[in-house]
BADO-246348 format. One record per residue: residue in one letter; x, y, z of N, C-alpha, C, O in turn. Coordinates in pm, 1 decimal. Each point is the difference from the previous one (the first is absolute). Example, Ala and Ser with C-alpha at 12.3 -4.5 7.8 and 13.67 -1.06 7.14 Angstrom:
% BADO-246348
{"A" {1319.0 -569.0 780.0} {-89.0 119.0 0.0} {90.0 120.0 0.0} {103.6 -1.9 66.5}}
{"S" {-138.6 106.9 -138.5} {82.0 119.0 6.0} {-77.0 109.0 73.0} {50.9 110.8 16.9}}
//
This chain:
% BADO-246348
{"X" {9794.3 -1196.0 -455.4} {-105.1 52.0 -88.0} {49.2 18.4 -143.7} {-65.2 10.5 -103.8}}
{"X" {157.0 -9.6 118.4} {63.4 14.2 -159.5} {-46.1 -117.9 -124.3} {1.8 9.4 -122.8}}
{"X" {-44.6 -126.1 217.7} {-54.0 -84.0 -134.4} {-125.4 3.7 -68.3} {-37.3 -42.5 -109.4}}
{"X" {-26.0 113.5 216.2} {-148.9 23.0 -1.9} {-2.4 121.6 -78.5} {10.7 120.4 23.5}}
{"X" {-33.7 -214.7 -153.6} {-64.5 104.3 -108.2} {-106.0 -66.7 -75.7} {-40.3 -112.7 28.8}}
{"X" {-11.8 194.5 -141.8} {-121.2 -34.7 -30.3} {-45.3 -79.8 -40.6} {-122.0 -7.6 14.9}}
{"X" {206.1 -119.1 -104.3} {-20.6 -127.0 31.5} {-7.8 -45.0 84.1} {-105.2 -63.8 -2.9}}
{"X" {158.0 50.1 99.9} {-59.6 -50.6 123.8} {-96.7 34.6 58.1} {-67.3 -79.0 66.1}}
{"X" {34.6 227.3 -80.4} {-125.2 53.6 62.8} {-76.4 -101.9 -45.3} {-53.2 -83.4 73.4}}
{"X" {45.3 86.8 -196.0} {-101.2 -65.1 -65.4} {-46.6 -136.0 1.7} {-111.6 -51.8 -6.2}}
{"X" {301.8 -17.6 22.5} {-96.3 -153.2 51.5} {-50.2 -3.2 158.0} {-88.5 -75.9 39.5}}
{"X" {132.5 134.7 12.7} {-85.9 -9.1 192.2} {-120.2 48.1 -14.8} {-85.1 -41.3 78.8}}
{"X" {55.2 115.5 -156.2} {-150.4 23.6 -24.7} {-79.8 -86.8 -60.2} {-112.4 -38.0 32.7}}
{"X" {203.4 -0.8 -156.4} {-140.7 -119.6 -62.6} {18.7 -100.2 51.6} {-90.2 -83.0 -11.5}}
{"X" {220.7 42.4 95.5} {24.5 -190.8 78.9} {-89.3 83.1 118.8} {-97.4 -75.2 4.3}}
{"X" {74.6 158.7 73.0} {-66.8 17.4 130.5} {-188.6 -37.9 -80.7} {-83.0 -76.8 48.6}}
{"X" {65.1 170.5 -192.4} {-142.3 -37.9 -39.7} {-71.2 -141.8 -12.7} {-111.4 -41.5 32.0}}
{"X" {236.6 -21.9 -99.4} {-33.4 -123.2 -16.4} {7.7 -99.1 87.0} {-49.9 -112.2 -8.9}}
{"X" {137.2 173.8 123.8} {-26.7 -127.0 111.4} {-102.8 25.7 85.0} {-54.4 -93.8 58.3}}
{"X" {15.4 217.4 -40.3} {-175.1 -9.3 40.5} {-106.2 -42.8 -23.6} {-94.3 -32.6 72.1}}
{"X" {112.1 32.9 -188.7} {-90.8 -25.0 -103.4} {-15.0 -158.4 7.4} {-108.2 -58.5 2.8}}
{"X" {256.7 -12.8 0.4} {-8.3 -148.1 17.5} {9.6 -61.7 117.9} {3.2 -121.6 18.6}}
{"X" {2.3 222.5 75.5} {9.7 -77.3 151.3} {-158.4 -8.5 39.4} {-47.2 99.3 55.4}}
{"X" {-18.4 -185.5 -74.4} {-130.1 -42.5 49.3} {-51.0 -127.3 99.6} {74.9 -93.0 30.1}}
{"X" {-165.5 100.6 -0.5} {-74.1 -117.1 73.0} {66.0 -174.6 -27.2} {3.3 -51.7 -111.6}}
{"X" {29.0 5.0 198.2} {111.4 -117.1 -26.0} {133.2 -15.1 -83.8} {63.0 -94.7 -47.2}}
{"X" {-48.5 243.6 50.8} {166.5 9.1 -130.8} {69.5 132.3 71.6} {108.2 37.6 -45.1}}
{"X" {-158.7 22.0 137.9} {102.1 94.2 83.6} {153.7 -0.2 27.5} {72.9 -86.5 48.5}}
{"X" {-47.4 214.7 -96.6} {119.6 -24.3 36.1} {107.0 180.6 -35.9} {-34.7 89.5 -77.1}}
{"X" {163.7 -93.6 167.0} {58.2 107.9 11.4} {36.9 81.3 -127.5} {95.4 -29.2 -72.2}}
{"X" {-196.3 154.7 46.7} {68.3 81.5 -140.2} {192.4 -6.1 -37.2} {52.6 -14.7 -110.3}}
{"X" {6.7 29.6 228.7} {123.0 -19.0 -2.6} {63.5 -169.1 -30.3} {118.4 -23.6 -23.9}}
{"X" {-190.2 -44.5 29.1} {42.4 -147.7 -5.1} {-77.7 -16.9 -205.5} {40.0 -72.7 -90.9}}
{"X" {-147.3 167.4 92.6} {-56.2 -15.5 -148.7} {77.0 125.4 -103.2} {-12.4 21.4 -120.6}}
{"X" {70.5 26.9 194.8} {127.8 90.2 -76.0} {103.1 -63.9 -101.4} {10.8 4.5 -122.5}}
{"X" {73.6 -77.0 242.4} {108.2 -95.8 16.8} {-47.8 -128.3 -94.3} {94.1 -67.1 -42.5}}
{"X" {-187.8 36.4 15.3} {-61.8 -80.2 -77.8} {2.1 30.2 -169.8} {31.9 -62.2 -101.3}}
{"X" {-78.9 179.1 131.4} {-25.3 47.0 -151.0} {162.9 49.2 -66.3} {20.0 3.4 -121.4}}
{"X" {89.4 33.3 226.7} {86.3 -21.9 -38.4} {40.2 -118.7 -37.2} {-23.6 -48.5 -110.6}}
{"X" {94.7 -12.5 211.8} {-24.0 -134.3 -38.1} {-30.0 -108.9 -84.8} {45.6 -109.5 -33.0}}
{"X" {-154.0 194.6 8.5} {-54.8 -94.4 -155.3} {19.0 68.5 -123.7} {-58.8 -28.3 -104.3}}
{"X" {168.3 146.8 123.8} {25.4 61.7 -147.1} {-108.7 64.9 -70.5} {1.6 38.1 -117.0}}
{"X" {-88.2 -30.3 193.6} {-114.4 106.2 -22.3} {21.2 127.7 -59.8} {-11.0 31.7 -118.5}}
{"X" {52.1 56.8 246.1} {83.0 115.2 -18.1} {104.3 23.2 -96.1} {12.4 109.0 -55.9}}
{"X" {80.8 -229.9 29.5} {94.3 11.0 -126.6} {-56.9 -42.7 -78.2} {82.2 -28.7 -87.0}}
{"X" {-209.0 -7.0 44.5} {-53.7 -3.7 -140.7} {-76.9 118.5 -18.1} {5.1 34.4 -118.1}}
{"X" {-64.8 31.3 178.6} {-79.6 114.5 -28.0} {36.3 149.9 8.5} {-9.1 89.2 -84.3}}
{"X" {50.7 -88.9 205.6} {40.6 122.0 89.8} {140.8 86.5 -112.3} {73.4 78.6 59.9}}
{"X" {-51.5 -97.2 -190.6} {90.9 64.7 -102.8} {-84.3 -14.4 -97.6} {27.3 40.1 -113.1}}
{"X" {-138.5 -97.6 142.0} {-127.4 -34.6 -121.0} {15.9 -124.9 -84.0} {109.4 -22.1 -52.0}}
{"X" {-160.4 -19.7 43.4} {45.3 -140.9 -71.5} {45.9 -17.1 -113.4} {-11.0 89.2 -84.1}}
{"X" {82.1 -225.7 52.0} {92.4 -16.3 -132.0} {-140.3 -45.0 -150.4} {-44.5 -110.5 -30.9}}
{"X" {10.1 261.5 -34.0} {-53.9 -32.4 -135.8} {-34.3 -87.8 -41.0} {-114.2 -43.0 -16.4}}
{"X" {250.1 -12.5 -15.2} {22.2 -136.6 -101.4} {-48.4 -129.4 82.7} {-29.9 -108.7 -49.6}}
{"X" {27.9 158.1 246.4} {-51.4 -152.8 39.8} {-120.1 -16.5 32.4} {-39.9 -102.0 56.3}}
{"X" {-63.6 241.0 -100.4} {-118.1 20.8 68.9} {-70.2 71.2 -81.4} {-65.9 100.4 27.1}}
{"X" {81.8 -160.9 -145.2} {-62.0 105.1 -113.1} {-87.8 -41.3 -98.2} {-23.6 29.4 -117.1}}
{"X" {-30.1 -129.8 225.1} {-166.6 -48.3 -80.8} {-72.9 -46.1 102.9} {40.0 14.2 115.6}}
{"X" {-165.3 -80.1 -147.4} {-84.6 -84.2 165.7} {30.1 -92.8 47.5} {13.1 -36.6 116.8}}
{"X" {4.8 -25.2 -249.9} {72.6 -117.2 30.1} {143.2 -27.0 58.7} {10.0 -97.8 74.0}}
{"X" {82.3 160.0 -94.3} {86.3 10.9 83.4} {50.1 66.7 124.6} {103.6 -3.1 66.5}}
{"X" {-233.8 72.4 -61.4} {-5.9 113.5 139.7} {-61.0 -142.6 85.0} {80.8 -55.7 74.4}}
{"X" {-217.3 -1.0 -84.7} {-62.8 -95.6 71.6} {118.9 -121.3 17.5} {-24.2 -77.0 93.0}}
{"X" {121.1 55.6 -152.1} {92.8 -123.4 30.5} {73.5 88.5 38.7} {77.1 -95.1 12.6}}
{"X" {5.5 223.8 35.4} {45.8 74.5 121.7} {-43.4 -71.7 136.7} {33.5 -76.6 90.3}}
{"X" {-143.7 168.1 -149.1} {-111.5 -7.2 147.3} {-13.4 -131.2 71.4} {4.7 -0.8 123.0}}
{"X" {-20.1 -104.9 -187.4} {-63.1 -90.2 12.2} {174.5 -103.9 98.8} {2.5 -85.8 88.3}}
{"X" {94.7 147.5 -156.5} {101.1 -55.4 56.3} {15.1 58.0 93.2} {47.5 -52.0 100.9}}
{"X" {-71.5 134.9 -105.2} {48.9 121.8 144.5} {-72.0 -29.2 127.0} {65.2 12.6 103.6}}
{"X" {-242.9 -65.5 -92.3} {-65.0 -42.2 105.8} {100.4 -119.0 15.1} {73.7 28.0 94.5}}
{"X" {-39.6 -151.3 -149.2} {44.7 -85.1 56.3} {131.1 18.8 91.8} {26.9 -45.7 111.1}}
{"X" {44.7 129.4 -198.2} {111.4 52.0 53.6} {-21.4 39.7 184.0} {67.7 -57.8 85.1}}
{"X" {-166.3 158.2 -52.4} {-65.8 68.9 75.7} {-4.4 -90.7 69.6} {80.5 -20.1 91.0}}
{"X" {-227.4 -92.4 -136.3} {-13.2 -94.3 131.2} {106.3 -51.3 3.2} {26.2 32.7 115.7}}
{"X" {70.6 -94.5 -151.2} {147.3 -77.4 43.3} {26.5 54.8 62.5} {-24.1 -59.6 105.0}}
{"X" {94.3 213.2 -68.1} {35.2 73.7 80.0} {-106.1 -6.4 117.4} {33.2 -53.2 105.9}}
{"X" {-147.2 100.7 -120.6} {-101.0 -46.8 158.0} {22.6 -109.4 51.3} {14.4 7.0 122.0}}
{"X" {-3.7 -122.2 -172.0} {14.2 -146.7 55.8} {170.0 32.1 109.6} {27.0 -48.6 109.8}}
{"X" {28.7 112.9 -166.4} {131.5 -43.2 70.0} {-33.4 107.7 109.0} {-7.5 -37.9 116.8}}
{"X" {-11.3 159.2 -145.2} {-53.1 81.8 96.0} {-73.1 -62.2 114.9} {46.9 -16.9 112.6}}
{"X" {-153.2 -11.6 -148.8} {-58.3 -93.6 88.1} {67.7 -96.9 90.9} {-24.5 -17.8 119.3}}
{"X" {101.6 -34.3 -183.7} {130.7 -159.4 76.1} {64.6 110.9 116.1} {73.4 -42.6 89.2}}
{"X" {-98.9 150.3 -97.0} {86.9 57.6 83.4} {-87.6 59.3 130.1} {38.4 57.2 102.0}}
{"X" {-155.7 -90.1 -142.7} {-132.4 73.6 101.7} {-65.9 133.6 -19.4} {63.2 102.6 -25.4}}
{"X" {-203.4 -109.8 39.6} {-73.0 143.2 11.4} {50.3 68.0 -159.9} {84.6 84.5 -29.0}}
{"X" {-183.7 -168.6 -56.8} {-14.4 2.7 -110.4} {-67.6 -74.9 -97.4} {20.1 -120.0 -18.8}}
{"X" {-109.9 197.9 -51.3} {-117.1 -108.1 -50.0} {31.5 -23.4 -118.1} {45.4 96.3 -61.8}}
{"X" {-57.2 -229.4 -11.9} {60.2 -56.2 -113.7} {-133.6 63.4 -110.9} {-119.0 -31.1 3.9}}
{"X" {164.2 94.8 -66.2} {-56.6 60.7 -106.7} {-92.7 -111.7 -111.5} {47.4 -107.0 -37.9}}
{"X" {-156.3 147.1 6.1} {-76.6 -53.3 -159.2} {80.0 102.3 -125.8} {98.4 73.7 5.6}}
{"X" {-179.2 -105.0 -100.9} {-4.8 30.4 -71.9} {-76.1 160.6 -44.4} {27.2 80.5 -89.1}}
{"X" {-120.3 -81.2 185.0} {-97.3 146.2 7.1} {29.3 74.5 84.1} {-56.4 109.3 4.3}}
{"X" {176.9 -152.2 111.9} {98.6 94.7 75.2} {75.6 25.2 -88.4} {-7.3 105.7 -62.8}}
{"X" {83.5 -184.8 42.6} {151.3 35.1 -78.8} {-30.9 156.2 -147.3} {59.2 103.5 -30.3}}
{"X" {-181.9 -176.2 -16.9} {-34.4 161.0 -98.0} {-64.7 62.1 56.1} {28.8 111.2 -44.3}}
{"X" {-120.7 -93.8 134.0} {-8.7 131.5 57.4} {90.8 86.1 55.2} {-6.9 122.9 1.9}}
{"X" {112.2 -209.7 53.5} {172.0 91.1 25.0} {37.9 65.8 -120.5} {11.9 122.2 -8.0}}
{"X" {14.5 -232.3 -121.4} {34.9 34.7 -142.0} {-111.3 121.0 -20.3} {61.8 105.5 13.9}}
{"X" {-163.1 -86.2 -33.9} {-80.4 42.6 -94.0} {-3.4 144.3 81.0} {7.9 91.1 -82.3}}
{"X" {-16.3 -46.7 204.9} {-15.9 117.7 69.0} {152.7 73.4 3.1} {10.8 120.6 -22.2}}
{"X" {87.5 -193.0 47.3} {142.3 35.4 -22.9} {12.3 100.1 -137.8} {32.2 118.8 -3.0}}
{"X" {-77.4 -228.8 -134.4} {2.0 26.6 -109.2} {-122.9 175.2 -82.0} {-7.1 75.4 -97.0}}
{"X" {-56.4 -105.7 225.1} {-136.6 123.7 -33.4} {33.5 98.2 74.4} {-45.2 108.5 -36.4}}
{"X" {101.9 -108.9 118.1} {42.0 144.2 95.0} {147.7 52.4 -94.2} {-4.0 118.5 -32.8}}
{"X" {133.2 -198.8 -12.4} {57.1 44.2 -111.8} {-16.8 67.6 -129.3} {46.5 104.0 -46.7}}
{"X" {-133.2 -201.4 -1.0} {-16.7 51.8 -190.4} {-172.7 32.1 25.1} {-54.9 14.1 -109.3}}
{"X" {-3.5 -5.4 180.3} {-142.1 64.0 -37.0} {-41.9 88.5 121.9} {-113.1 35.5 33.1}}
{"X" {245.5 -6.6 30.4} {-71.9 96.4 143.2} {18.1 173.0 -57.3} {-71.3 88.1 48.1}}
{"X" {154.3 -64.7 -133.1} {43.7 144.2 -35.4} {-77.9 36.8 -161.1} {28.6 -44.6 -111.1}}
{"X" {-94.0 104.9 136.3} {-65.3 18.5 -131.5} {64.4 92.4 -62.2} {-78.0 57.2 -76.1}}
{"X" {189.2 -11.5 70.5} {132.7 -19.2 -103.9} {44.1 -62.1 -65.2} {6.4 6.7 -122.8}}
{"X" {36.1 -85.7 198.3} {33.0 -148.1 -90.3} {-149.7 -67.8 -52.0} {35.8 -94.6 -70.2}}
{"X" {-156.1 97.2 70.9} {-138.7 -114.3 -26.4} {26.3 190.8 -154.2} {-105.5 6.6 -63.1}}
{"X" {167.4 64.7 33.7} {-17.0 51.4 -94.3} {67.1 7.5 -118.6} {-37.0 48.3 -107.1}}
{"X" {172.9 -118.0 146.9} {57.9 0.6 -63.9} {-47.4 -129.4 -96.3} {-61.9 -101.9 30.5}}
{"X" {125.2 155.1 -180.4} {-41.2 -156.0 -128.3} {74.0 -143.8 49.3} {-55.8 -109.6 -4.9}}
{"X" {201.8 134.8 56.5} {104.1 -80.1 15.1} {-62.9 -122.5 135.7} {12.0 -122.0 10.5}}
{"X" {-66.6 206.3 59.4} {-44.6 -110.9 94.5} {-149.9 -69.6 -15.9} {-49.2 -84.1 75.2}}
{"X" {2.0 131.5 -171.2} {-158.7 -51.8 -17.9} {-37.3 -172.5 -26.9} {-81.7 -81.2 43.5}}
{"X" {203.1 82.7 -149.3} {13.2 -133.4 -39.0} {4.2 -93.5 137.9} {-89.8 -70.7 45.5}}
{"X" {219.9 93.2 4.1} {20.8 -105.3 174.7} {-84.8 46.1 66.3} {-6.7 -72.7 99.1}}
{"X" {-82.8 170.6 -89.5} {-74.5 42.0 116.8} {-133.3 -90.5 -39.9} {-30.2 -75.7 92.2}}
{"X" {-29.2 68.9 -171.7} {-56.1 -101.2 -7.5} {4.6 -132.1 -29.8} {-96.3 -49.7 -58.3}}
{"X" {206.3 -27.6 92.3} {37.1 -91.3 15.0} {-49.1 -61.6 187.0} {-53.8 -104.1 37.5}}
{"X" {96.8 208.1 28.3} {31.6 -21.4 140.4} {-154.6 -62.3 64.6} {-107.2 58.4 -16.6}}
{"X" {125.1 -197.5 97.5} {-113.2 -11.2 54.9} {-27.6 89.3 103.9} {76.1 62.7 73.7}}
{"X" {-280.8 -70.8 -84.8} {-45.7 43.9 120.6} {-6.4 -58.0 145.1} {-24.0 -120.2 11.3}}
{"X" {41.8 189.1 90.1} {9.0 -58.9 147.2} {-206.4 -119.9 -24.1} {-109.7 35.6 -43.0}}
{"X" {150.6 -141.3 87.2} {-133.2 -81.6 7.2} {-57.9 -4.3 159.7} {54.3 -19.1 108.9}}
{"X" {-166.2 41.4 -144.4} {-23.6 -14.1 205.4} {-176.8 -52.4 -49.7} {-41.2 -6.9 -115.8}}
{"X" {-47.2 -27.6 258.2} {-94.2 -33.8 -12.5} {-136.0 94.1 -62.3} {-114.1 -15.9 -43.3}}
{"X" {200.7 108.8 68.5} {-114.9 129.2 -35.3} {-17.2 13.0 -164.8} {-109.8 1.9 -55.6}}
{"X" {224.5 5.8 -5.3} {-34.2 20.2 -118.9} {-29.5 -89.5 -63.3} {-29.0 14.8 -118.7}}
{"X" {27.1 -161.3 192.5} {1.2 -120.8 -83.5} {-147.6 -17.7 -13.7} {-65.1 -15.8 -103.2}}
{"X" {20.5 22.0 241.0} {-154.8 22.6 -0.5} {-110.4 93.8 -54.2} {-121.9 -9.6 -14.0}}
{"X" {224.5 113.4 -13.1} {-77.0 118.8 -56.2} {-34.0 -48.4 -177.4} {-114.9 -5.6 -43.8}}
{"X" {256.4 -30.2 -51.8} {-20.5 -82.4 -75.6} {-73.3 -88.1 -28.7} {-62.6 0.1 -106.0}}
{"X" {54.3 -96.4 196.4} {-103.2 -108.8 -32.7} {-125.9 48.4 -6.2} {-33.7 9.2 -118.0}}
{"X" {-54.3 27.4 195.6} {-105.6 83.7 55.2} {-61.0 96.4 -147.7} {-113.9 1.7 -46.8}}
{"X" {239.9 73.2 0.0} {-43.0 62.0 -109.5} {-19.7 -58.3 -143.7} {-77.5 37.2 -88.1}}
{"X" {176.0 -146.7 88.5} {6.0 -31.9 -88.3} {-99.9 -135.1 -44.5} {-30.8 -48.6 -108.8}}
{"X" {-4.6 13.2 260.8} {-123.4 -69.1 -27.6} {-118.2 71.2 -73.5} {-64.3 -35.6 -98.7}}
{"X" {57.5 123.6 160.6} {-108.6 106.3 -87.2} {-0.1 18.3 -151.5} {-94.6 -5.0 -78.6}}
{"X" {222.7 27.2 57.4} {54.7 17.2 -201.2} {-65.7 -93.9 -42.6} {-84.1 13.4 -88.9}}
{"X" {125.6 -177.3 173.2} {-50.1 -117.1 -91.6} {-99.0 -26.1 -29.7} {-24.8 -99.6 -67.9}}
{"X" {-69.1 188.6 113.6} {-189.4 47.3 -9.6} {5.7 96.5 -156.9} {-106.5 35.1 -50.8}}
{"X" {220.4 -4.8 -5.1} {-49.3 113.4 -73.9} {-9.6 -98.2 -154.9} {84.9 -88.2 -13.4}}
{"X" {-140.4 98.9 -45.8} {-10.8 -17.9 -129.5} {136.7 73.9 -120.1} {37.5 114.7 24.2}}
{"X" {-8.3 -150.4 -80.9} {120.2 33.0 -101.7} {133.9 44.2 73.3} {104.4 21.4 -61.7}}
{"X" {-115.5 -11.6 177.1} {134.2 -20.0 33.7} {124.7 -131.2 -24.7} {15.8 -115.7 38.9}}
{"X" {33.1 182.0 -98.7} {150.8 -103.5 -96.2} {65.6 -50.4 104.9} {62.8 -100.5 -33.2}}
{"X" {-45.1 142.7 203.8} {80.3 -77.3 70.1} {-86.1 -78.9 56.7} {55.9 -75.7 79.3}}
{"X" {-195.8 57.6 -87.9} {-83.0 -89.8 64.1} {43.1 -112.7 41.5} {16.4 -23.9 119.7}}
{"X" {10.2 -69.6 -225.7} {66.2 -147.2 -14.3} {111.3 -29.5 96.0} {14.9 -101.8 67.6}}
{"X" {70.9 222.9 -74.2} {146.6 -21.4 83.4} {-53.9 43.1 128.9} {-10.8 -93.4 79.5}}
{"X" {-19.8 187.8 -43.1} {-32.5 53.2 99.5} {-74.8 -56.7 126.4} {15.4 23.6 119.9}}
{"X" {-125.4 -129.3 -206.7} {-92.9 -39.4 86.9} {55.4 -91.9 119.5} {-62.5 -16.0 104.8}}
{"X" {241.6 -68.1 -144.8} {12.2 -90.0 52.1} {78.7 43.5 134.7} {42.6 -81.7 81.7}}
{"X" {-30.3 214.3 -70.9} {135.9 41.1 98.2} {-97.1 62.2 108.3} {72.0 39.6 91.7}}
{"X" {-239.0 -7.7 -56.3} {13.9 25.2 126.6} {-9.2 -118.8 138.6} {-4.6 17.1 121.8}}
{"X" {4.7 -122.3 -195.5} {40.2 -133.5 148.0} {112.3 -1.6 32.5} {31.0 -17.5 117.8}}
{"X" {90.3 41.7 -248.9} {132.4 -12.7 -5.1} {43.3 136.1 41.2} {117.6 1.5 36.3}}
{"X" {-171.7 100.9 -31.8} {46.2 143.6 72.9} {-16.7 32.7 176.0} {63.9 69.8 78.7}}
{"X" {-190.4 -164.3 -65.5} {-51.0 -47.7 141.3} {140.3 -102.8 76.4} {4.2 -28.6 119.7}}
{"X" {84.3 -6.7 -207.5} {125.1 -96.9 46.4} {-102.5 -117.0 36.8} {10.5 -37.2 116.9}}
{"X" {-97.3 -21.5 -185.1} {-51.7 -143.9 37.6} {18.1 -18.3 173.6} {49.5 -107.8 33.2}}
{"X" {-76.9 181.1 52.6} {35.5 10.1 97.6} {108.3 36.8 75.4} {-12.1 9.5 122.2}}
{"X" {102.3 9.7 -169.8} {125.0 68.6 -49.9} {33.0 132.9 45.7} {17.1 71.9 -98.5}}
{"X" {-3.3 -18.2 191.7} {84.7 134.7 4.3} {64.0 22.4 -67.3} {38.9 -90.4 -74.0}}
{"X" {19.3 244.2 55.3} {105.9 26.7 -93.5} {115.9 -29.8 104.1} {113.3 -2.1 -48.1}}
{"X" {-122.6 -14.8 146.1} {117.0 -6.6 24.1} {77.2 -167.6 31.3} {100.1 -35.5 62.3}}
{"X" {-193.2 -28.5 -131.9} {26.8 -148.1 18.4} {17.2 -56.8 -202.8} {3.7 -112.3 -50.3}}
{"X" {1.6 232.0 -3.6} {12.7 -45.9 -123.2} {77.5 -64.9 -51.4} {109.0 54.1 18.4}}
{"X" {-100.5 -122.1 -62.0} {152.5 -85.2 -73.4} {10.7 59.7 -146.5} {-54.3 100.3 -46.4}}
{"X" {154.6 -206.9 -22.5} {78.6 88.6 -101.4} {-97.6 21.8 -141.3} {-22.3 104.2 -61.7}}
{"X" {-19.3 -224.0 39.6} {-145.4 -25.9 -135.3} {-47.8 112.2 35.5} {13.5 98.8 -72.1}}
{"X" {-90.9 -93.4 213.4} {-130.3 83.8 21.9} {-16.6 142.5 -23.9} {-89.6 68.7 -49.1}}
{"X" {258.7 -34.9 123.2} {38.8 172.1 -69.5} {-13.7 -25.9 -114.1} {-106.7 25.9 -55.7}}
{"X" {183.2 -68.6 6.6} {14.2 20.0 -153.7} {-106.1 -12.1 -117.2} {6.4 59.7 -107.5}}
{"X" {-113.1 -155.1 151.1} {-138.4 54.2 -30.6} {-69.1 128.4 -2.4} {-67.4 51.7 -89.1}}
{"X" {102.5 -6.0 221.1} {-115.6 86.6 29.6} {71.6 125.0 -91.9} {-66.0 90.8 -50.5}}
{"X" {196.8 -102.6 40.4} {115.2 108.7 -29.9} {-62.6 -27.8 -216.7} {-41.7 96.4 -64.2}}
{"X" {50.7 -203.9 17.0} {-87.4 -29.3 -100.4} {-152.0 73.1 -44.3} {-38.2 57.4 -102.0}}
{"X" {-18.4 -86.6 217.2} {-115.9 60.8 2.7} {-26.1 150.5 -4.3} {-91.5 49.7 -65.8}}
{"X" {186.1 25.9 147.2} {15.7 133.5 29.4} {31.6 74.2 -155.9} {-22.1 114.7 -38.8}}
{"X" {75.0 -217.0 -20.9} {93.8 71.9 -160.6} {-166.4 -24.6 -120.7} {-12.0 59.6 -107.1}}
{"X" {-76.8 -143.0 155.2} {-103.3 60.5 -88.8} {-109.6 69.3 50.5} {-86.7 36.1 -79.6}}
{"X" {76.3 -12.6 192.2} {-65.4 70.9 47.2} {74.0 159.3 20.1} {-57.5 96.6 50.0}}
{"X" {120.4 -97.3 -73.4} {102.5 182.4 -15.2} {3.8 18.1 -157.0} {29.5 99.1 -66.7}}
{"X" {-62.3 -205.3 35.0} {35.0 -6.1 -205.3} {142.6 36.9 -8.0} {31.6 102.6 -60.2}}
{"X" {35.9 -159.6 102.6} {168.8 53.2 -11.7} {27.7 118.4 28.5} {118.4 30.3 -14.4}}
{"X" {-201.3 63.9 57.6} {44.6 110.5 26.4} {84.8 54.3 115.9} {26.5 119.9 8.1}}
{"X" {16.7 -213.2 83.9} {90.0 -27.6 99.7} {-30.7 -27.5 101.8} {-51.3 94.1 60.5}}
{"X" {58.5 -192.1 -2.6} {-6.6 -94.7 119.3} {-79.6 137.9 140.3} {-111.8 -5.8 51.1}}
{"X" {204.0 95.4 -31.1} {-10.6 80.5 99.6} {-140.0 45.6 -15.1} {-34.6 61.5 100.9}}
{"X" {-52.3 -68.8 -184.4} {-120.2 71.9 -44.6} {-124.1 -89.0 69.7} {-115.0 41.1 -15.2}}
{"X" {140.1 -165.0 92.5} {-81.0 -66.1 18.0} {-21.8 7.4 114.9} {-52.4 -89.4 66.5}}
{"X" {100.2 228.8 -13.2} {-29.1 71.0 160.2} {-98.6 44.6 0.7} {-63.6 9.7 105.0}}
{"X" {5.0 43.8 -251.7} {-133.2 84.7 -4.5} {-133.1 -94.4 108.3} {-110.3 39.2 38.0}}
{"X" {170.2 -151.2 -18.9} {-102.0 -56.1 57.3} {58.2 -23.0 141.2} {-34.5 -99.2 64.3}}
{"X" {106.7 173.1 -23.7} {56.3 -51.6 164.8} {-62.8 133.9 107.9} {18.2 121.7 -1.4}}
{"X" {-91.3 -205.0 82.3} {-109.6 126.4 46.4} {103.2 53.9 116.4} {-65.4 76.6 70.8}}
{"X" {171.5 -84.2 -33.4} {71.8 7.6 122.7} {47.1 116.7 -6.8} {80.0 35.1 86.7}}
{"X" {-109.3 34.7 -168.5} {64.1 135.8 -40.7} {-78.9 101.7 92.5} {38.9 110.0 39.3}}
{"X" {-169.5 -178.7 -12.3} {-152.1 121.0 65.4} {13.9 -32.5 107.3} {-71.9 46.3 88.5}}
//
C-alpha cells in the first residue's frame, strides 16, 4: 500500500471512468486491460503531473496531441487484440478513453475548474462524444437554422447530417470525422471551451 497515493488514486479512478465509459456495444472490454492501455500509451505520463505548457498550449497543438495519441491507442488495441479478447479500437473509442480520462482529472474538482492557471488547458480538453449529444445538437440546431439573423446560420446549417455520423456511430468514427465534429463544437461553444458543449448532453437527467 505504500505506493498507493494520490496520484494513483487518481488515475484508477479516471482509467476505471473512462473505460466504462468506452467499453460499449461491439468494443467491450476489461477496465483492467483499458488501464494497462492508457498506461501503455503514455496517457497517464502525459497528463497525470499535468501536461507540458509549452507542448499543449494552444488548439492547435493540443488537437495534434490528441489526434496522435488516438492512433497511438488504436496501435496498441490492434496488438492487444493479436493476443485475443480485445476489440481493436476507432477513432471515437480511442477519445472517449482520452476525453473522459482527461475530464474526470482537470474538470472533475471544482478547485482546480477555479483556479486562472488551469482555465486556459481546461478549455482546450475535448468533450466525451456519444450519440446523445450528437443528436441532441443536430435536432437543435436544426431549429437555429430557422432563425433569421443568426451569424452561425451559414456554418451551422451544414453539420446536422454530419453530427447524425452520415450513418455513422460515434463509435465507428474515423479520424476526419472527429475532428470535424471537434471543429464544429469550437463554433458552436464560441471558443469558450470545448467542455461547454455538454450543456446539450441530456444524460445527466
Amino acid at each position: 500500500m505504500c505506493n498507493f497515493d494520490e496520484a494513483e488514486y487518481r488515475h484508477r479512478f479516471a482509467a476505471w471512468c473512462a473505460c466504462r465509459a468506452s467499453s460499449v456495444k461491439d468494443y467491450r472490454f476489461k477496465v483492467r486491460k483499458g488501464k494497462k492501455l492508457i498506461e501503455d500509451s503514455d496517457l497517464r505520463k502525459d497528463l497525470l503531473a499535468g501536461w507540458d505548457a509549452t507542448l499543449l498550449n494552444s488548439s492547435k497543438s493540443f488537437n495534434e496531441w490528441h489526434r496522435n495519441k488516438r492512433y497511438r491507442i488504436i496501435g496498441i488495441s490492434k496488438r492487444y487484440s493479436e493476443q485475443g479478447n480485445f476489440p481493436v479500437f476507432t477513432h471515437g473509442i480511442a477519445a472517449k478513453l482520452i476525453n473522459i480520462y482527461m475530464k474526470v482529472l482537470f474538470l472533475g474538482s471544482v478547485q482546480d475548474c477555479m483556479q486562472e492557471k488551469n482555465r486556459k488547458k481546461q478549455k482546450l480538453i475535448h468533450p466525451p462524444i456519444d450519440g446523445q449529444v450528437l443528436t441532441r445538437i443536430a435536432n437543435y440546431h436544426a431549429r437555429v437554422t430557422a432563425l433569421a439573423g443568426n451569424h452561425d446560420v451559414e456554418f451551422l446549417s451544414q453539420y446536422p447530417t454530419q453530427f447524425n455520423g452520415v450513418g455513422i456511430p460515434w463509435t465507428g468514427l474515423n479520424s476526419g470525422q472527429y475532428d470535424s465534429i471537434i471543429e464544429a463544437f469550437l463554433h458552436i461553444t464560441r471558443y469558450h471551451g470545448l467542455w461547454t458543449i455538454e450543456e446539450y448532453w441530456p444524460g445527466h437527467q
